[in-house]
C-alpha positions in Angstrom: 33.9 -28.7 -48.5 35.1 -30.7 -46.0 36.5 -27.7 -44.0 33.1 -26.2 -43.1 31.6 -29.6 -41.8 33.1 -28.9 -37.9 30.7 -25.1 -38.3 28.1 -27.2 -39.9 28.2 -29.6 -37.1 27.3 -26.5 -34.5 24.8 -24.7 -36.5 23.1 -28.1 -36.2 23.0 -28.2 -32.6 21.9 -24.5 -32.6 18.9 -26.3 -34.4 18.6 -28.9 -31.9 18.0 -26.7 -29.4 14.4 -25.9 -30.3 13.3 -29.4 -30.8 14.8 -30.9 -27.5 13.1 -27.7 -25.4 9.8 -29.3 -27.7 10.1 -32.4 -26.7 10.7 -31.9 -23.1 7.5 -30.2 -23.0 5.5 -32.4 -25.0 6.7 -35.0 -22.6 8.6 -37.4 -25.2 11.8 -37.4 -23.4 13.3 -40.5 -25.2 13.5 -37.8 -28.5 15.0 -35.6 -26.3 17.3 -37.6 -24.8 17.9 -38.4 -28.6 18.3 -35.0 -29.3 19.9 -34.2 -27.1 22.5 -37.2 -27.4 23.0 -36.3 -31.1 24.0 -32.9 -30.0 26.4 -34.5 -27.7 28.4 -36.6 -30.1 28.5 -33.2 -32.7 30.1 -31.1 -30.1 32.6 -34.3 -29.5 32.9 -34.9 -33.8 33.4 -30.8 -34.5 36.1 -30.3 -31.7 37.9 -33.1 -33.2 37.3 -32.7 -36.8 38.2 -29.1 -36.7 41.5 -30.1 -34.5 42.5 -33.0 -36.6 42.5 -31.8 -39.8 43.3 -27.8 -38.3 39.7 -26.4 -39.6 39.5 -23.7 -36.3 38.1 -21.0 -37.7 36.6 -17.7 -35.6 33.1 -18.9 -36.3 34.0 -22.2 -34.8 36.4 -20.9 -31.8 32.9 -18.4 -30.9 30.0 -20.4 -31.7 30.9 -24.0 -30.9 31.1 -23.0 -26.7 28.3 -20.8 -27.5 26.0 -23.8 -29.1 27.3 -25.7 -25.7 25.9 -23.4 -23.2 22.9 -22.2 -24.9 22.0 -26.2 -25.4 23.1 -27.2 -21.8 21.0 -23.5 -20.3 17.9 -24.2 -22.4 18.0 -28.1 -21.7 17.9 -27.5 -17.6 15.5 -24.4 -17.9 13.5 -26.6 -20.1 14.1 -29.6 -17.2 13.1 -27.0 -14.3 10.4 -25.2 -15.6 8.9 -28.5 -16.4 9.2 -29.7 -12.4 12.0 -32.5 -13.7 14.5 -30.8 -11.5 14.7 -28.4 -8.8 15.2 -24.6 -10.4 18.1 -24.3 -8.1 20.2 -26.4 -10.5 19.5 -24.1 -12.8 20.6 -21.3 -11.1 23.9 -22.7 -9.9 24.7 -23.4 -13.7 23.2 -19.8 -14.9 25.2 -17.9 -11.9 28.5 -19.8 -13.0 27.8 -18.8 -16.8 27.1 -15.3 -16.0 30.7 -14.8 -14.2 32.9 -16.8 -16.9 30.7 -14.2 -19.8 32.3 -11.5 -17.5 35.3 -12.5 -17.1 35.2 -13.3 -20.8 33.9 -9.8 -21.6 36.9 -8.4 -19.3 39.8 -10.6 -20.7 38.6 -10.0 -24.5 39.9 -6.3 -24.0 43.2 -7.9 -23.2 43.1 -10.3 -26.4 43.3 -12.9 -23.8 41.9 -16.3 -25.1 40.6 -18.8 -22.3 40.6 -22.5 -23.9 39.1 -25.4 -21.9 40.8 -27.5 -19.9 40.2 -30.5 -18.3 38.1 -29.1 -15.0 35.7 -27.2 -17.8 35.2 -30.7 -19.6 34.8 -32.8 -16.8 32.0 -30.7 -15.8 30.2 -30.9 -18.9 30.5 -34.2 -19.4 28.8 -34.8 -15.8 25.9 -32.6 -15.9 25.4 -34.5 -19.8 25.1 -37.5 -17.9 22.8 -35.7 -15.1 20.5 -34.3 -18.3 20.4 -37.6 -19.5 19.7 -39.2 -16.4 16.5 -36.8 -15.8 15.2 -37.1 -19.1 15.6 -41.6 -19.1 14.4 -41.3 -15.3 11.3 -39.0 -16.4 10.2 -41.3 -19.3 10.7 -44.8 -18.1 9.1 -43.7 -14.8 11.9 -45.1 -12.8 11.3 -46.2 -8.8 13.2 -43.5 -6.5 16.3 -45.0 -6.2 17.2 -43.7 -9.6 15.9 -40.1 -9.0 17.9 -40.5 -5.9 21.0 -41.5 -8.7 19.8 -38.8 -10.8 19.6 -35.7 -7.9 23.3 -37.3 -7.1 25.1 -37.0 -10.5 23.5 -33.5 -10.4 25.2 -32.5 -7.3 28.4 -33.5 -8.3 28.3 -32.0 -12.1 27.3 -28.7 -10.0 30.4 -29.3 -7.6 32.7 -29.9 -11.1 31.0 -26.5 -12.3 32.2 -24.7 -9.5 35.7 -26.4 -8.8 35.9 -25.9 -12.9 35.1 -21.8 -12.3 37.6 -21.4 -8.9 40.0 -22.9 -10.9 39.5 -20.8 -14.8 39.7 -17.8 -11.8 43.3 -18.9 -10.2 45.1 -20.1 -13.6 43.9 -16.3 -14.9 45.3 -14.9 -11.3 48.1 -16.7 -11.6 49.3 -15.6 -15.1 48.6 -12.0 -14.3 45.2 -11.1 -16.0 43.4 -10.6 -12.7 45.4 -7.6 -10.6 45.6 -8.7 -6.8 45.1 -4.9 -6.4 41.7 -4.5 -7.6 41.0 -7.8 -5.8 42.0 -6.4 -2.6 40.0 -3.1 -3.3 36.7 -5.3 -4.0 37.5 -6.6 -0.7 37.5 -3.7 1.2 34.7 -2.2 -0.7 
């Protein structure tokens, strides 16, 4: 039984998803925050579960990033749409997702598997700390100096989310998956 708990654990923050997007938009942003928190620590307790006691499974290696992206995506559009923060955020993020999907799409014919690494982490764990810095901000109607704090911590997650993209690109490059030939043919195109 214990062996399905990390999957369990995901499916849960596929649920979450919903209810954060509802609370954003009912303006409780302290659940959301909650929400969105609990969400957090699952992603941290599946990963580790799943590593320490070797429960990786398929549904886990797919879903868990997938549960990731779809709660960070649906949390910012949910943030933008809502005037929180600037839709350009969200596009940054969306335009980054977009090319690693590609990529993915392009390296799965290869049975290439791309694990994260640190860059990929670090970025995540910024714009978490952005997310939850809107959604405290937003509720306790903080003086400026803290949406000032808050529109920083944004800009550097998004500068972690593109450092963490150059580099997935050049470790890929550098073991051979991308050919510098149809690199240098996109360049001339």
């Amino acid at each position: 039984m214990l062996k399905y708990l990390p999957n369990a654990l995901t499916i849960i923050r596929f649920i979450f998803i919903p209810v954060i997007i509802f609370y954003i938009f009912t303006g409780n942003y302290i659940l959301a925050f909650i929400f969105f928190t609990i969400s957090a620590i699952t992603d941290v307790a599946d990963g580790f579960i799943a590593r320490k006691y070797n429960f990786v499974s398929n549904f886990g290696k797919l879903m868990d990033p997938l549960a990731d992206k779809l709660t960070q995506i649906s949390t910012l559009a949910s943030l933008a749409l809502a005037h929180i923060i600037p839709i350009w955020i969200l596009i940054i993020v969306l335009s980054k997702e977009f090319i690693m999907i590609i990529g993915a799409s392009f390296l799965y014919g290869k049975d290439v598997v791309v694990y994260s690494k640190w860059y990929g982490k670090l970025s995540t764990v910024l714009l978490y700390f952005a997310i939850v810095a809107s959604l405290l901000i937003k509720q306790f109607d903080l003086p400026e100096f803290y949406s000032t704090l808050g529109f920083w911590l944004y800009c550097l997650a998004l500068t972690a989310t593109i450092f963490s993209l150059i580099m997935y690109i050049k470790d890929l490059y550098n073991k051979g998956f991308i050919d510098k030939q149809d690199l240098n043919r996109g360049r001339s195109s």
